[in-house]
PyMOL Python script that loads the backbone (N, CA, C, O; Angstrom):
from pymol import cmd

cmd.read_pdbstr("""\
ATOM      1  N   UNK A   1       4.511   1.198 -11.599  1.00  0.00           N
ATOM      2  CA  UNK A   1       3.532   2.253 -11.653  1.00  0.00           C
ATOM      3  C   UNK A   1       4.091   3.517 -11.001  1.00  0.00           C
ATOM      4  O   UNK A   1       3.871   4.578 -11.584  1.00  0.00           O
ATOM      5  N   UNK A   2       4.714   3.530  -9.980  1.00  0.00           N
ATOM      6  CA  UNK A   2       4.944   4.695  -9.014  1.00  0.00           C
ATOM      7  C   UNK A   2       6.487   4.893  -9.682  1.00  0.00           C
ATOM      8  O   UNK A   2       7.142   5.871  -9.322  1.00  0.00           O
ATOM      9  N   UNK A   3       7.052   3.936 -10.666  1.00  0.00           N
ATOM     10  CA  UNK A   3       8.510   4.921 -10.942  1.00  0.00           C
ATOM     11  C   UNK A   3       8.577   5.839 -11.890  1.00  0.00           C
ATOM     12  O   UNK A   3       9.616   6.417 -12.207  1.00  0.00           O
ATOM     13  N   UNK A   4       7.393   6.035 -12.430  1.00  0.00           N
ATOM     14  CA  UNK A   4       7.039   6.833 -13.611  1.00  0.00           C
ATOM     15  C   UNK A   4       6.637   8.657 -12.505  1.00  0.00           C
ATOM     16  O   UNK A   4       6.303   9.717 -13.034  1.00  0.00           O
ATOM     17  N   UNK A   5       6.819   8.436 -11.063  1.00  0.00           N
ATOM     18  CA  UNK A   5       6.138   9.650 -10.435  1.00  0.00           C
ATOM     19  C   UNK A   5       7.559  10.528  -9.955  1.00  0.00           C
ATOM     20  O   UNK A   5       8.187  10.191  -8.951  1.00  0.00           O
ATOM     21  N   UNK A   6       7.914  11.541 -10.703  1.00  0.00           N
ATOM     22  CA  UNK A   6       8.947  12.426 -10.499  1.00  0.00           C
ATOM     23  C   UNK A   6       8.718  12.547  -8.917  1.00  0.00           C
ATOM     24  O   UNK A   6       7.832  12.029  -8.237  1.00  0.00           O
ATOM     25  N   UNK A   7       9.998  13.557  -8.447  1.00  0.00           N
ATOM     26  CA  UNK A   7       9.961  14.300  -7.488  1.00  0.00           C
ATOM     27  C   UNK A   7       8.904  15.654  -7.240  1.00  0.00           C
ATOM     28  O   UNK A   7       8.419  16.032  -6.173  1.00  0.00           O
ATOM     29  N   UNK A   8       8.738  16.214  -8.563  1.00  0.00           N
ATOM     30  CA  UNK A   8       7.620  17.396  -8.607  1.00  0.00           C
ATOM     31  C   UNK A   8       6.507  17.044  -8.595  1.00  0.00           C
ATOM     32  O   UNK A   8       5.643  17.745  -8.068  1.00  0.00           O
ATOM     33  N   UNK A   9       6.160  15.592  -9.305  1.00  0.00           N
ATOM     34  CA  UNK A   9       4.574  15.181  -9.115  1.00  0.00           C
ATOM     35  C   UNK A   9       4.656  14.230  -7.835  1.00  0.00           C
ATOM     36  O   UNK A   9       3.631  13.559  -7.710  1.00  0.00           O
ATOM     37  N   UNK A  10       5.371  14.064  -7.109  1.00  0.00           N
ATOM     38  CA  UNK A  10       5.025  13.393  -5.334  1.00  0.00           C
ATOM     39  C   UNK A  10       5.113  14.922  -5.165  1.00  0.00           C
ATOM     40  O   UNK A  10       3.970  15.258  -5.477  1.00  0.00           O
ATOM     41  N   UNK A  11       5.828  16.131  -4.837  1.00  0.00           N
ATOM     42  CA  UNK A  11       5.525  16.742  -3.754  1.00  0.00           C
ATOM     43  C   UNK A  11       4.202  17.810  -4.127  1.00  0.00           C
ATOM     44  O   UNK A  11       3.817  18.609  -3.274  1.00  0.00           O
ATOM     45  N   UNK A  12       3.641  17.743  -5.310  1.00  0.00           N
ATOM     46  CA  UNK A  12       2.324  18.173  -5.745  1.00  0.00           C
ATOM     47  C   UNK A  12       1.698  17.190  -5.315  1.00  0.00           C
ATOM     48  O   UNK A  12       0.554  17.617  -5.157  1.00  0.00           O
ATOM     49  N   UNK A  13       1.721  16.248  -5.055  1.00  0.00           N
ATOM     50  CA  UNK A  13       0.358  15.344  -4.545  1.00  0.00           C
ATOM     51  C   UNK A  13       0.262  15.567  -3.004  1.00  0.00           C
ATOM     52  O   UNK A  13      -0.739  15.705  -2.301  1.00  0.00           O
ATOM     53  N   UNK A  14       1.973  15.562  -2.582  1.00  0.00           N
ATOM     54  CA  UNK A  14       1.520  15.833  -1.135  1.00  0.00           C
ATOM     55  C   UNK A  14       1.277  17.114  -0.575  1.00  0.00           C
ATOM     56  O   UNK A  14       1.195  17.299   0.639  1.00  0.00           O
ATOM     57  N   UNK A  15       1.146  18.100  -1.526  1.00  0.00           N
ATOM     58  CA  UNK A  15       0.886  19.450  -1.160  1.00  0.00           C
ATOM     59  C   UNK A  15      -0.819  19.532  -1.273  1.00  0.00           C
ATOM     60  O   UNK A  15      -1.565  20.007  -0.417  1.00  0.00           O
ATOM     61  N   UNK A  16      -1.234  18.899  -2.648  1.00  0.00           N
ATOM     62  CA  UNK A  16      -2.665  18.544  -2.861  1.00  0.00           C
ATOM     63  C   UNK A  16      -3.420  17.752  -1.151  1.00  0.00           C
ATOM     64  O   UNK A  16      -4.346  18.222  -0.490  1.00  0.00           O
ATOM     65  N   UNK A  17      -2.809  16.780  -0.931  1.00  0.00           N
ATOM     66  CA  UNK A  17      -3.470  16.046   0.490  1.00  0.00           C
ATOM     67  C   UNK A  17      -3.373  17.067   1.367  1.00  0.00           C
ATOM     68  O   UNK A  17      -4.147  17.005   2.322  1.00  0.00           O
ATOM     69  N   UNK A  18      -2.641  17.989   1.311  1.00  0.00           N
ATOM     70  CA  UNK A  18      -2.575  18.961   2.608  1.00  0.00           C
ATOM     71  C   UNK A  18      -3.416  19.611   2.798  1.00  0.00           C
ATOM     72  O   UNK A  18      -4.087  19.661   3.829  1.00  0.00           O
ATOM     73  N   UNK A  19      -3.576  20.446   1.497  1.00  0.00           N
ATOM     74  CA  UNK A  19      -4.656  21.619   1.184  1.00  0.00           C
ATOM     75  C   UNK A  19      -6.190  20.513   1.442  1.00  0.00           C
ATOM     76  O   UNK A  19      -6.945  21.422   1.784  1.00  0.00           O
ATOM     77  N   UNK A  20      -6.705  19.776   1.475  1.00  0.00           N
ATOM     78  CA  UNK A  20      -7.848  18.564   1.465  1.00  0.00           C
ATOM     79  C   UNK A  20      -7.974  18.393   3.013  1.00  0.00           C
ATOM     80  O   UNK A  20      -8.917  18.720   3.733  1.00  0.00           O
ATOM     81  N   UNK A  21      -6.837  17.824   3.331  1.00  0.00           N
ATOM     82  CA  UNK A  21      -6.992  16.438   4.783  1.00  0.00           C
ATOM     83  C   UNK A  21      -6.577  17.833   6.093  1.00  0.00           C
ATOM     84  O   UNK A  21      -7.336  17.985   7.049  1.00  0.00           O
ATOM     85  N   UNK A  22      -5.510  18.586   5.948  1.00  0.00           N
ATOM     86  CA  UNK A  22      -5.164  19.273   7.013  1.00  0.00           C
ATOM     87  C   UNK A  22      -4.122  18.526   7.192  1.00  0.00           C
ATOM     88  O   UNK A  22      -3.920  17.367   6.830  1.00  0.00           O
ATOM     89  N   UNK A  23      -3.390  19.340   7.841  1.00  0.00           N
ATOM     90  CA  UNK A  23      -1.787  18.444   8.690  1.00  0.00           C
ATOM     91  C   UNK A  23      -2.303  17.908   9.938  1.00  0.00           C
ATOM     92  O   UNK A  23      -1.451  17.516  10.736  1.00  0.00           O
ATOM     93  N   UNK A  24      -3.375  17.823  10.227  1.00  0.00           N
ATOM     94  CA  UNK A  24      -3.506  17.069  11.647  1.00  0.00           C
ATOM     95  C   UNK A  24      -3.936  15.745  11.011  1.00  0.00           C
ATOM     96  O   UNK A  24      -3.451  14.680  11.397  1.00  0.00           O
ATOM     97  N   UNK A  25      -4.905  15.820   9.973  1.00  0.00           N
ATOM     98  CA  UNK A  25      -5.199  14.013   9.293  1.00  0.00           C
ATOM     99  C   UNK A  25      -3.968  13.398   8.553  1.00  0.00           C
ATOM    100  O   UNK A  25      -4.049  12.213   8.230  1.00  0.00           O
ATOM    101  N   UNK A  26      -2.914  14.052   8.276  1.00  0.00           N
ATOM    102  CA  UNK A  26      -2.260  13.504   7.377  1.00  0.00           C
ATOM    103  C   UNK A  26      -1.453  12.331   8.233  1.00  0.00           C
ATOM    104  O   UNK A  26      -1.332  11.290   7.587  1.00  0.00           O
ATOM    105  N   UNK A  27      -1.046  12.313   9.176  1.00  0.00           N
ATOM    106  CA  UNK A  27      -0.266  11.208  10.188  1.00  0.00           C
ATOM    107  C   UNK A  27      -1.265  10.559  10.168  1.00  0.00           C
ATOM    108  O   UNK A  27      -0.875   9.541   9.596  1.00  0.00           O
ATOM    109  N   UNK A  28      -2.570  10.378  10.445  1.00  0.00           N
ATOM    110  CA  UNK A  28      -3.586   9.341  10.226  1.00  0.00           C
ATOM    111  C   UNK A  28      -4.031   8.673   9.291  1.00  0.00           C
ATOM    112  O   UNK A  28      -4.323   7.515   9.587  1.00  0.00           O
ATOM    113  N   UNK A  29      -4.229   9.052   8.022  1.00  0.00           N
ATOM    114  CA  UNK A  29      -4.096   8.845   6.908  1.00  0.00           C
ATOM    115  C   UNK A  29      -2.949   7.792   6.451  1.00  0.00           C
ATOM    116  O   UNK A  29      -3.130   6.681   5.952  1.00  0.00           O
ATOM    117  N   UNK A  30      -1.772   8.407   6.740  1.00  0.00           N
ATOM    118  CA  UNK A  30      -0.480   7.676   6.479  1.00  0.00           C
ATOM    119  C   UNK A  30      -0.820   6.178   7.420  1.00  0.00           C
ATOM    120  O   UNK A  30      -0.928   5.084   6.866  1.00  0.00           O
ATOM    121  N   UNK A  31      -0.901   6.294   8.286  1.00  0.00           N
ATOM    122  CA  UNK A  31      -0.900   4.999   9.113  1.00  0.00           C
ATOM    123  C   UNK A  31      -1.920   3.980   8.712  1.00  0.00           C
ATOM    124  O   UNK A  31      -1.650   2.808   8.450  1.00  0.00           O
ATOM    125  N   UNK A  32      -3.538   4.708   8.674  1.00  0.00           N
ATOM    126  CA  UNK A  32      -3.835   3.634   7.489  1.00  0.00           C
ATOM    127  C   UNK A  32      -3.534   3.443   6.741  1.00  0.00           C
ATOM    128  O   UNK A  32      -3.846   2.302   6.401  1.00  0.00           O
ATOM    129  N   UNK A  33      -2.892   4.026   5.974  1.00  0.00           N
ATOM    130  CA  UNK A  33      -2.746   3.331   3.940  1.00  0.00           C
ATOM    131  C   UNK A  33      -1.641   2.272   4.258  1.00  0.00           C
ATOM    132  O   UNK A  33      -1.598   1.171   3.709  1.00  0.00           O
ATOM    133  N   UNK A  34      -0.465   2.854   5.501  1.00  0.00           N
ATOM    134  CA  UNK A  34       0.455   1.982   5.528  1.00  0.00           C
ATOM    135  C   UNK A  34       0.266   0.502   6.055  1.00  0.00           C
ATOM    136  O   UNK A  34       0.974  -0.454   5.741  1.00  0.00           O
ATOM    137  N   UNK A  35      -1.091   0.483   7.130  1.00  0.00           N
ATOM    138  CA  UNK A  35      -1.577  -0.405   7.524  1.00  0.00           C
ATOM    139  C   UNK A  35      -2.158  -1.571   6.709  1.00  0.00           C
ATOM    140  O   UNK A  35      -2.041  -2.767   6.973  1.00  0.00           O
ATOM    141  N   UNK A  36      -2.831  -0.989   5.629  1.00  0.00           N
ATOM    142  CA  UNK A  36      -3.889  -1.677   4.475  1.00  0.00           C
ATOM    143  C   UNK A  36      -2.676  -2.243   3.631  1.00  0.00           C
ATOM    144  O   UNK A  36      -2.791  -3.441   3.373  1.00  0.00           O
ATOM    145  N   UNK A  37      -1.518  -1.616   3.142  1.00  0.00           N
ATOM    146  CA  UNK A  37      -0.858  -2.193   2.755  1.00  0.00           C
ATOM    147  C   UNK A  37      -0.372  -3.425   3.099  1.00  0.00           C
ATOM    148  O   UNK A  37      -0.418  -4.522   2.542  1.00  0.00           O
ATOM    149  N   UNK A  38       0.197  -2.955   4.329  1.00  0.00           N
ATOM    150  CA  UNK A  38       0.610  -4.626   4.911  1.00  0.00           C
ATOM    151  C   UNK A  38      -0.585  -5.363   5.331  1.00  0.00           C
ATOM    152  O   UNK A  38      -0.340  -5.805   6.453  1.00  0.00           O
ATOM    153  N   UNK A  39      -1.264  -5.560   5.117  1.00  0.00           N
ATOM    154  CA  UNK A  39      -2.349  -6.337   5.563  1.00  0.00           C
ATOM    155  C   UNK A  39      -2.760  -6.992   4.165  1.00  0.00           C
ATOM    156  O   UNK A  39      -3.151  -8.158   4.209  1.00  0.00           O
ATOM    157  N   UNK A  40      -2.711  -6.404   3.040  1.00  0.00           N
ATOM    158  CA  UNK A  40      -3.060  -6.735   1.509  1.00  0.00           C
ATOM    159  C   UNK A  40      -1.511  -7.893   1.290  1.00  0.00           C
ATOM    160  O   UNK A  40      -1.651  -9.113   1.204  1.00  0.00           O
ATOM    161  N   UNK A  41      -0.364  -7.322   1.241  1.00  0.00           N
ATOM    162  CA  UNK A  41       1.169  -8.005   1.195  1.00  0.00           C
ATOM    163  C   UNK A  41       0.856  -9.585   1.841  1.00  0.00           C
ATOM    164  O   UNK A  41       1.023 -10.680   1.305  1.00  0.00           O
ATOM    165  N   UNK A  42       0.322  -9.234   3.242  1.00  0.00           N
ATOM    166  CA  UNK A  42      -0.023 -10.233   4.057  1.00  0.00           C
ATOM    167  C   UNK A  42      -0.902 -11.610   3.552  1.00  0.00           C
ATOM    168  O   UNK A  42      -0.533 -12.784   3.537  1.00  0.00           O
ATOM    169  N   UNK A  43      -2.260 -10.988   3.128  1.00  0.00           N
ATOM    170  CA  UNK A  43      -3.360 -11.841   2.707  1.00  0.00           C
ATOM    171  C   UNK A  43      -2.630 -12.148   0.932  1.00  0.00           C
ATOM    172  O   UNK A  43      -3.293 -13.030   0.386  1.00  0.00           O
ATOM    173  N   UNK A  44      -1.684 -11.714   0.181  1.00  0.00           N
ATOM    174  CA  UNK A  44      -1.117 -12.310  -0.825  1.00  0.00           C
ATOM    175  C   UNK A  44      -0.182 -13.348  -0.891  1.00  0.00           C
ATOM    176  O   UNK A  44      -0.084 -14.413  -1.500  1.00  0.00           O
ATOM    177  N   UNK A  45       0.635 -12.561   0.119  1.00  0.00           N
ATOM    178  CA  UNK A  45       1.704 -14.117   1.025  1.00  0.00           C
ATOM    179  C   UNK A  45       0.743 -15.682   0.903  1.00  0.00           C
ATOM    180  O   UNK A  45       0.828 -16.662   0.163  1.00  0.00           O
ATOM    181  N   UNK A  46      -0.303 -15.237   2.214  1.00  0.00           N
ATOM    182  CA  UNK A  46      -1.226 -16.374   2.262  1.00  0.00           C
ATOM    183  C   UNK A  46      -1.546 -17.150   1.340  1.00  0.00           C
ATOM    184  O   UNK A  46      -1.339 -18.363   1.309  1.00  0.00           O
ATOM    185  N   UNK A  47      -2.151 -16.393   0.414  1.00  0.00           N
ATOM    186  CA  UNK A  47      -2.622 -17.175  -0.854  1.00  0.00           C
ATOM    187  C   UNK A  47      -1.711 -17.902  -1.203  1.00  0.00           C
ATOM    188  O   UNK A  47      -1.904 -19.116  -1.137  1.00  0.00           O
ATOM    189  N   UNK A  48      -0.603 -17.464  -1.619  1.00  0.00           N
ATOM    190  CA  UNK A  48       0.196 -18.075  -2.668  1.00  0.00           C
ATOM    191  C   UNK A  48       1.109 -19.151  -1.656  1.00  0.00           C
ATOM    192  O   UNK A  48       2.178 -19.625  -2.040  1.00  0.00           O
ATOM    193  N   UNK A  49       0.544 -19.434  -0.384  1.00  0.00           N
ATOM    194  CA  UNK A  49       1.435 -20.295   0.911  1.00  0.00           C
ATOM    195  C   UNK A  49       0.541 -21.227   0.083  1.00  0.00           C
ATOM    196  O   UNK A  49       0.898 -22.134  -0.669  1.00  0.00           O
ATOM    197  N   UNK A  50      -0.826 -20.767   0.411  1.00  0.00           N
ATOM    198  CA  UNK A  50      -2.238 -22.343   0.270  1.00  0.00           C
ATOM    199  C   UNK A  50      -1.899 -22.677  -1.523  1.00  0.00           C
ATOM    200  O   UNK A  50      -2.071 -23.854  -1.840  1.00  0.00           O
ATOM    201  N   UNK A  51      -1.606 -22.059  -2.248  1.00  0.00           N
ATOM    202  CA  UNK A  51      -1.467 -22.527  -3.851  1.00  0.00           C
ATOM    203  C   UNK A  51      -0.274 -23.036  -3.964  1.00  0.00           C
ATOM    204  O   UNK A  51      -0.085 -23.429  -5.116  1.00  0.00           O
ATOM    205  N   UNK A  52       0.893 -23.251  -3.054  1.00  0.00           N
ATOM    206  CA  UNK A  52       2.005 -23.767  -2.875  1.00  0.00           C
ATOM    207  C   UNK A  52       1.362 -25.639  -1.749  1.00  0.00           C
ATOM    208  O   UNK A  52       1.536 -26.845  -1.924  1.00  0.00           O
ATOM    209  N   UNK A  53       0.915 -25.106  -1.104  1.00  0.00           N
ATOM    210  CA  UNK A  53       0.256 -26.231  -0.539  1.00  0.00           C
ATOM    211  C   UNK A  53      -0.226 -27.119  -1.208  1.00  0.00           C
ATOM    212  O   UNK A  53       0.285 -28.239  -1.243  1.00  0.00           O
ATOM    213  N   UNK A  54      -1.341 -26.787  -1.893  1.00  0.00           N
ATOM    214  CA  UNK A  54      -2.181 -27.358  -2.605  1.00  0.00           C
ATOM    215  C   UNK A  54      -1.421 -28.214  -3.921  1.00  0.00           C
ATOM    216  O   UNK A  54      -1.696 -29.397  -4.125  1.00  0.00           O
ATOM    217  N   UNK A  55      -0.445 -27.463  -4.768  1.00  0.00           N
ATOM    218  CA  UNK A  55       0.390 -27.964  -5.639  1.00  0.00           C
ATOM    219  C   UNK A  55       0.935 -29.206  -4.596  1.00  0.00           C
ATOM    220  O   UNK A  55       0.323 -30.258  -4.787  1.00  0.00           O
ATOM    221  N   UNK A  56       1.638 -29.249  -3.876  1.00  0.00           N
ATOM    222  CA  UNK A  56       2.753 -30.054  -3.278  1.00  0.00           C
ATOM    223  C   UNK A  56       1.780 -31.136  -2.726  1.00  0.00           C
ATOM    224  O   UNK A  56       2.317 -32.243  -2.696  1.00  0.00           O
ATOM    225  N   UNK A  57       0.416 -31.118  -2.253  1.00  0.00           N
ATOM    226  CA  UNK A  57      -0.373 -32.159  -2.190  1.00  0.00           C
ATOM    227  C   UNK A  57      -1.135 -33.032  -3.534  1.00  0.00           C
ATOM    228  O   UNK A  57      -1.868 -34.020  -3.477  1.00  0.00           O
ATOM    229  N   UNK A  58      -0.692 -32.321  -4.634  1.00  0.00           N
ATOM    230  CA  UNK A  58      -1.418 -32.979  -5.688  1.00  0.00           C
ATOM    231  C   UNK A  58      -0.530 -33.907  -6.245  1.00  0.00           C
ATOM    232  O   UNK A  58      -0.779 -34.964  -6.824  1.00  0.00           O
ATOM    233  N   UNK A  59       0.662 -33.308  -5.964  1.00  0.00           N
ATOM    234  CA  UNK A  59       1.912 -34.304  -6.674  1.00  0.00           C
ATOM    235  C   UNK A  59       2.163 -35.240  -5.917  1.00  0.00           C
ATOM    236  O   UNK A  59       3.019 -36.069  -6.224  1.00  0.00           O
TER     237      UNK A  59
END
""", "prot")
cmd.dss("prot")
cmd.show_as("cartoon", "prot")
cmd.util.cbc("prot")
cmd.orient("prot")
């Protein structure tokens, strides 16, 4: 999804968040999304630990 996003359409988006959030939200901002990310990565890991589990107990 994101390799289709040139260099001109990332630094238009991050010029867009600027003009919106301010440069004082944008370090905050960043830290959540980066946070939610790993926390989503995290709870997918999981899953697919317990559907690995679950297989290896059925057999």
């Amino acid at each position: 999804m994101f390799s289709r996003i040139g260099t001109s359409e990332l630094i238009l988006i991050l010029v867009i968040a600027l003009v919106i959030f301010g440069p004082s939200k944008l370090p905050e901002i960043g830290r959540s999304i980066g946070t939610s990310i790993k926390e989503f990565k995290k709870s997918i890991g999981s899953i697919s630990e317990d559907s690995e589990n679950n297989n290896k107990k059925e057999n």
